[in-house]
N, C-alpha and C positions, 0 to 999 in steps of 0.2 A: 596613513597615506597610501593612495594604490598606484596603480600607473596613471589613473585618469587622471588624476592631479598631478599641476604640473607648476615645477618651481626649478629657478635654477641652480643646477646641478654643484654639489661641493666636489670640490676636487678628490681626486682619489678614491679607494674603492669601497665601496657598500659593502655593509652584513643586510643581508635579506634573510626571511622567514618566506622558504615560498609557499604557499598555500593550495588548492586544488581550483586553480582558476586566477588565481590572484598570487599577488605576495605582499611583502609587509616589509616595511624598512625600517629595519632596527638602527643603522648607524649609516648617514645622511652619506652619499659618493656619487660619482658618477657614472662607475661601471660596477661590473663585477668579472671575473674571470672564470672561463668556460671551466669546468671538470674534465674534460678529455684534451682540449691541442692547447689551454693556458690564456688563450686572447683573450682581450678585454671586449668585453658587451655593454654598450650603454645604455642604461637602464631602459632608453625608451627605446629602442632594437631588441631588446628581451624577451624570447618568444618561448621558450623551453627550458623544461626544468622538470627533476624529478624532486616531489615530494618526500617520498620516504629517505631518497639518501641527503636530502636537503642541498644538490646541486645543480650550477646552470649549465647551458649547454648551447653555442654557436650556433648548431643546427641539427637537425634528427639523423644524422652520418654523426657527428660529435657523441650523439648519445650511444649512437651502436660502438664508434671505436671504444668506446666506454666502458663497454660492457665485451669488449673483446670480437665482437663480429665484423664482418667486413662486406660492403655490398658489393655485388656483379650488377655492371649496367651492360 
């Protein structure tokens, strides 16, 4: 299943496989929780994620607090 398919959501949260473009649901939820601030993302608001460390991520500031940087606007 990828995100294009759509079925209603099991309660609780997913194991995803994310993949480079995609991801893969290994065990059926409805969210998952960011890597960096802990909130929950629901599967179809899931925009970011790194492959290699197999984590998601709220938004691309989630990823950098992530990795310890911090933006100046």
């Amino acid at each position: 299943m990828n995100r294009i398919e759509r079925r209603p959501p099991t309660p609780g949260e997913a194991e995803i496989e994310y993949q480079d473009g995609d991801f893969r649901i290994l065990k059926p939820g409805a969210y998952v929780r960011c890597a960096a601030t802990k909130v929950e993302i629901p599967l179809d608001e899931l925009r970011y994620w790194d492959v290699d460390s197999q984590e998601a991520y709220a938004s691309p500031q989630a990823k950098l607090e992530r990795l310890g940087l911090t933006v100046k606007l």
